[in-house]
N, C-alpha and C positions, 0 to 999 in steps of 0.2 A: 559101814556095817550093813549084810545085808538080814532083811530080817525073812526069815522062812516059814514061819509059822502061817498056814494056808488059812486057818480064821481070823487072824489078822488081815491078812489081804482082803477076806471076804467083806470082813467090817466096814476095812477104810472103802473099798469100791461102793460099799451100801451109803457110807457117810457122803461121798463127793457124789453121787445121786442124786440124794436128798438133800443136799447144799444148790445142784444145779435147778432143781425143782422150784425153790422157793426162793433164790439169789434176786429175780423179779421181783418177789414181793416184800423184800427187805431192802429195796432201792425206792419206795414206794415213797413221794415225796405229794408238799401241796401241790394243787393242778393250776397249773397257768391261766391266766386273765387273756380267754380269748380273743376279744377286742383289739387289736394293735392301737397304740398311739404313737403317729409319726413325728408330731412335736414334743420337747420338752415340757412347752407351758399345756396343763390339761384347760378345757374348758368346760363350763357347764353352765348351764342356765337350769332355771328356778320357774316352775311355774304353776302360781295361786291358783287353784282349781276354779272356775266361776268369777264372779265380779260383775256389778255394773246391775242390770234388772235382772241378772240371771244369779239367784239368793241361792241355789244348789238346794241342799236339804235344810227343812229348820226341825226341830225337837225342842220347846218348852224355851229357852233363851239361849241357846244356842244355833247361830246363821252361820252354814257352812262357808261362805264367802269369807265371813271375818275370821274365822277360823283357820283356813290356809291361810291368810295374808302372815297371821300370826305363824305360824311354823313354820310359811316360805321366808318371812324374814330371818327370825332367828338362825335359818338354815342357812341362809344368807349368813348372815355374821360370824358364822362358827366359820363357812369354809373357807372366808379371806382372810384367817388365820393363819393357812396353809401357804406353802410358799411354794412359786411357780403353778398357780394356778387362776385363770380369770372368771370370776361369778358373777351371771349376768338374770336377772328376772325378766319375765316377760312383759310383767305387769307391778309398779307399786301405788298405783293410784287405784279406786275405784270405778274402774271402767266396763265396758263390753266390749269383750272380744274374741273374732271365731278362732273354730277349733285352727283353721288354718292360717292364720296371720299369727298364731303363738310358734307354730313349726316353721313358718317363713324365717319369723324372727330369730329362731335358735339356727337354722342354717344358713343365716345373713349373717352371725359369729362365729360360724364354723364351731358350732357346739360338738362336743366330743359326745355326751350326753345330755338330754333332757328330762328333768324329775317332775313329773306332775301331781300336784301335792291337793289330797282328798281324802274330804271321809263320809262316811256312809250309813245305812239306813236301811229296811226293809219293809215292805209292805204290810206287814204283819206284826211288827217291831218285835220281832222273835231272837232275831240273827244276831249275832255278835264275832266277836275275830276281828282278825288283819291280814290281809292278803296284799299281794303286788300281781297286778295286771299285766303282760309283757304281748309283746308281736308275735305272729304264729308266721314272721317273714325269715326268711332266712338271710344273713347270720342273725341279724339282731334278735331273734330269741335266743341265743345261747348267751348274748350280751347280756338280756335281761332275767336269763332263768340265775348266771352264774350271780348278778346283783342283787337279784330277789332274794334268793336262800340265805346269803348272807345277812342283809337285813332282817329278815322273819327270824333269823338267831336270835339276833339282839332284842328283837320284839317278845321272843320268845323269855328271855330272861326277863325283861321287862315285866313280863307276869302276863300277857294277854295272848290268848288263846289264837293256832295258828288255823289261816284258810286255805294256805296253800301260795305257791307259784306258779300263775293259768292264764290260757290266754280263750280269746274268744273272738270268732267267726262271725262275719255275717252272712248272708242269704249269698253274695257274689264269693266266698271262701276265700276273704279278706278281713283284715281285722276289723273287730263290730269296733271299735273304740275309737273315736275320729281323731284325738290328739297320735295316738300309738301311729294310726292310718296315715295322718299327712306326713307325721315327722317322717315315718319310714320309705313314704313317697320322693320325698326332699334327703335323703340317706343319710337321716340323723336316730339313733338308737332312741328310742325314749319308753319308760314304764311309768304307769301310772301308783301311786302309791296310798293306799285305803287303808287309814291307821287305825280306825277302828268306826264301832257302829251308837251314834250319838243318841238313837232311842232305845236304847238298851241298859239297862241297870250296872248288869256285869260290865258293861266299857263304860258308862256315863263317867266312873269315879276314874278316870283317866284323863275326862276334857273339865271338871268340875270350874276350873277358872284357867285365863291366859299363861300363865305358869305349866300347867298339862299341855297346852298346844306349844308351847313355847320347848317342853322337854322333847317332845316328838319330831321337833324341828332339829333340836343336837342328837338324837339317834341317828337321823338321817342324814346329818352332815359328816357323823362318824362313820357312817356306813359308804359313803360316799370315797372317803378321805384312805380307807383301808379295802376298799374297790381297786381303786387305781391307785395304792400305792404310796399317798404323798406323803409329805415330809413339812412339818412347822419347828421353824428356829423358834419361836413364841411359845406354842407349848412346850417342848421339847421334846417330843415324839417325831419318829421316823418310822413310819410304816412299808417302808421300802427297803429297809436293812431285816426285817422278818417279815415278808408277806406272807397274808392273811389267807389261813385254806381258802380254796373257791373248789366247789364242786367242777368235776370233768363235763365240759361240752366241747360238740364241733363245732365252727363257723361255717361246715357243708351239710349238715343234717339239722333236722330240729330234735329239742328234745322231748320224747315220745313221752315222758311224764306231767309234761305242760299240756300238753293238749285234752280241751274240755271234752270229759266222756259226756255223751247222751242219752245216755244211758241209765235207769233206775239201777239201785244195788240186786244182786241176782238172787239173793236168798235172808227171807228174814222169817223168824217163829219162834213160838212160844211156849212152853211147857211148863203147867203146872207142877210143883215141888211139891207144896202143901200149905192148906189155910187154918184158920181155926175163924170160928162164924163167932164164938162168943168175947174173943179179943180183935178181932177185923184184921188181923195179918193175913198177908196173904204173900207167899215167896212163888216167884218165879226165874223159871231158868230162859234167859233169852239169849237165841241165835241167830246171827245175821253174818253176810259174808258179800261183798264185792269184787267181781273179780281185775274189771280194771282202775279201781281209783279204791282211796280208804275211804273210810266210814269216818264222818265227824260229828253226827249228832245223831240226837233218838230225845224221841216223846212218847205218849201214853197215853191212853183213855182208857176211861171205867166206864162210859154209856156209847160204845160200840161207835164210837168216832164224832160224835157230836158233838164233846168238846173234848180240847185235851192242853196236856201239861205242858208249862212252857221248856223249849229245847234244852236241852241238859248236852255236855262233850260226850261224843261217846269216849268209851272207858277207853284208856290207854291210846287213845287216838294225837298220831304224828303227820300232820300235813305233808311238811318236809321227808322224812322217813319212810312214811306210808307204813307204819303200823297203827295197829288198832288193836284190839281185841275181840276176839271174836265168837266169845261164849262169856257171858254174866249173868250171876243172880241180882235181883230186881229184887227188894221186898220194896211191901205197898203198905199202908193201912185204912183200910175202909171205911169209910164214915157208916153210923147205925142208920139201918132202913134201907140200904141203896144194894139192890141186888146187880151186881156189876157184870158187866158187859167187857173185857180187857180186848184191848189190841194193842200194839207199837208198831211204829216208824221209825227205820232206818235212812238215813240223810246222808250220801256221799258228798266228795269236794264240788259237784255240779249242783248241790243243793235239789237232786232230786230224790224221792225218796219210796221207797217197797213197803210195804204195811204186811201185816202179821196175819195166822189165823186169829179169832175169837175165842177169849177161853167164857162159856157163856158161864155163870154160876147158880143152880138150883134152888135160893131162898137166900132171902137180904143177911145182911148183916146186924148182931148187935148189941156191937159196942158203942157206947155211948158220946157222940162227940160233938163236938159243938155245928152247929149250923150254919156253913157260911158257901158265897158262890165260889166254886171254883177259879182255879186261875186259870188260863190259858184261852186260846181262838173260840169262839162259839160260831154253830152257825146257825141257817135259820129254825130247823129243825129242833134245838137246842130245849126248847119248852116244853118237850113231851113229858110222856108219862113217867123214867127215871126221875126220883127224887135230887135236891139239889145236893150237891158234896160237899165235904167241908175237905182245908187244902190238903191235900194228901200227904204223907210222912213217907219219905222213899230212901232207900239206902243200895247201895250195889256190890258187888263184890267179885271180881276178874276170876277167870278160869282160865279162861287161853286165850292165843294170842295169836294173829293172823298180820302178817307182813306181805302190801303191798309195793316192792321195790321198781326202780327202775332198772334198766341192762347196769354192765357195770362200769361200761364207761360213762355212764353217767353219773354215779352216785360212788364216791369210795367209801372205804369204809369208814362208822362212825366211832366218834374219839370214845366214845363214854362205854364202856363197862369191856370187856374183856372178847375182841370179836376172834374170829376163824385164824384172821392172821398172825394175832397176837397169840396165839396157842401155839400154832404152827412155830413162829416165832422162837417159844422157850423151849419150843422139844427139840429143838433144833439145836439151841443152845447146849441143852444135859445132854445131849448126843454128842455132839464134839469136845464136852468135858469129861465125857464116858470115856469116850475115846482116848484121849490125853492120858486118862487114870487106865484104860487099860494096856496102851500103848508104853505107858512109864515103867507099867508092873512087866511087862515081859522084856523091854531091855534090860530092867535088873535083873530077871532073872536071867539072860543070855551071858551078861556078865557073869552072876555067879559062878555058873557052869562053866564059862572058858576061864577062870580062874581056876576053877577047882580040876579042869585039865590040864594045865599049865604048872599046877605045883606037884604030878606027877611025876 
């Protein structure tokens, strides 16, 4: 039959267009495990950060030495579960041992990978998160950006705030990290892995007793296990029969998302909204923007930087993703007496950070609140003539929102909420069900018609 109708024709050429357009992005599958493995059996070795006089971080009773030994065992345990695969530690004893006799050791097995198992602290005991450290050597950053994100998932369900997947430099434009250094030397892939920050409140209730380091230990043997693939008769999981997304890298490029900016955020400020002097509120509208990495924290001061509040996430802030937000209200409330001085800091994934203007305030506040020190850093200057604060009552509230992406080979699109393609997707869909319905309605009618000539 043929059919003559010219907006028909027009339709269907419009449709098999807009079929040819987006037929790419409806072939769009998970991205393969850069990494080649030429054996069957994977290998991997384990290695307890520290040991021996070298105690790592301590905070209050917890020694980051005993610490990894507990989560590199149990990481141990989980993945000789798995079948076809050899698990080897560097270390099960209390020893010392350099950075390099740990990467001898892993490519003396022909490690496929090396996990260096760590946690962490800050100068200031501000910091908190989890991050994974990876080489800035090619391939093996894409080995380790592709394991990193993966894991900061599960870390991320886990409830602990992300740092990102970053690498770092030293002075010769080689990796600062001597384990990451040798292994890469010896062309063994390894990431260091920094589960969280043990003088911090927000992460302490994570390492609270060996139960906490012992769960961190089967994240990372899970994470491990659905990297490459493997399969346990024991469990009864096969993660080779549905692998696990893995973000898109090359093993001939690095990825340009990993790479530590040096850079402060480029624009951070402040705008009064409005106060009231006789209840100590005081809202403000803050703006901040980086243009190559997100924004993951921000603090606060009321006596012009002398002291200030301990680091809060910034709002809507995605390590992995690279969004953030990037306009919020801030209300504050003012202890009585304290004629306040505001600034903020904005804190990118390099932990460096832009400070704001000053909003100065014309006569104290006063409402009446109890008297106590402030929380957060002092410095020496801290004793001056500003009265002291009591801890401040803060609440926030998002406006917009500012996404820092990678290219798109590196980052596909994410699973959760409704993206570009998936829209493209359903129009695509009602367009070739349009079609069908109006393709159906004009064969009947063509029919009609050569019927209704036919019984002429």
């Amino acid at each position: 039959m043929k059919i003559k109708n010219k907006k028909i024709c027009g339709f269907l050429l419009a449709v098999c267009l807009l079929m040819w357009i987006l037929m790419p992005g409806l072939s769009v599958r998970a991205a393969d495990r850069v990494q080649p493995v030429e054996d069957d059996e994977i290998v991997i070795v384990i290695d307890p950060g520290h040991g021996g006089s070298n105690l790592g971080t301590q905070s209050g009773h917890t020694i980051e030495k005993e610490m990894t030994m507990v989560t590199a065992m149990t990481m141990y345990q989980e993945l000789g579960k798995y079948d076809n695969v050899k698990v080897y530690m560097t270390h099960t004893d209390d020893r010392d041992m350099s950075l390099k006799e740990r990467a001898e050791f892993a490519a003396g097995v022909e490690a496929d990978f090396l996990f260096s198992i760590h946690y962490n602290a800050s100068e200031n005991h501000s910091m908190y998160g989890t991050e994974v450290w990876i080489s800035c050597e090619k391939p093996y950053n894409a080995y380790g950006y592709q394991f990193g994100y993966l894991h900061l998932q599960a870390m991320q369900e886990k409830g602990l705030f992300l740092r990102g997947v970053k690498n770092r430099m030293n002075d010769q434009g080689t990796d600062y990290y001597g384990i990451i250094r040798e292994s890469a030397a010896l062309s063994v892939p390894a990431v260091i892995i920094e589960h969280c920050y043990v003088d911090e409140e927000r992460d302490a209730d994570y390492i609270q007793n060996e139960e906490g380091f012992a769960e961190f230990g089967r994240i990372d043997a899970l994470s491990v296990a659905k990297y490459f693939g493997l399969k346990s008769s024991a469990l009864g999981v096969d993660y080779s029969e549905e692998p696990t997304k893995l973000q898109q890298a090359s093993a001939d490029s690095l990825v340009q998302y990993t790479l530590m900016d040096k850079t402060a955020p480029d624009v951070c400020e402040i705008e009064l909204r409005e106060c009231d002097y006789d209840t100590g509120e005081v809202h403000l509208t803050v703006r901040a923007a980086d243009y190559d990495t997100p924004l993951i924290y921000y603090d606060y001061s009321i006596d012009n930087g002398q002291t200030w509040s301990r680091l809060e996430s910034w709002p809507g802030s995605n390590a992995l993703t690279g969004e953030y937000t990037d306009t919020f209200q801030l209300d504050l409330t003012i202890p009585k007496g304290v004629r306040p001085n505001i600034t903020v800091r904005a804190y990118n994934l390099a932990d460096l950070y832009k400070r704001s203007n000053v909003l100065a305030f014309e006569q104290a506040f006063k409402q009446a609140v109890a008297q106590t020190e402030p929380a957060g850093e002092e410095s020496e200057e801290s004793q001056e003539a500003i009265p002291a604060a009591a801890p401040i009552d803060h609440s926030l509230k998002s406006i917009g929102t500012t996404t820092f992406m990678p290219t798109a080979d590196e980052l596909e699109e994410e699973d959760t909420g409704v993206g570009v393609l998936t829209f493209l997707k359903l129009c695509l869909v009602f367009v070739i069900l349009l079609f069908f319905i109006v393709l159906t309605t004009q064969i009947v009618n063509y029919r009609k018609k050569w019927n209704r000539r036919h019984r002429r």
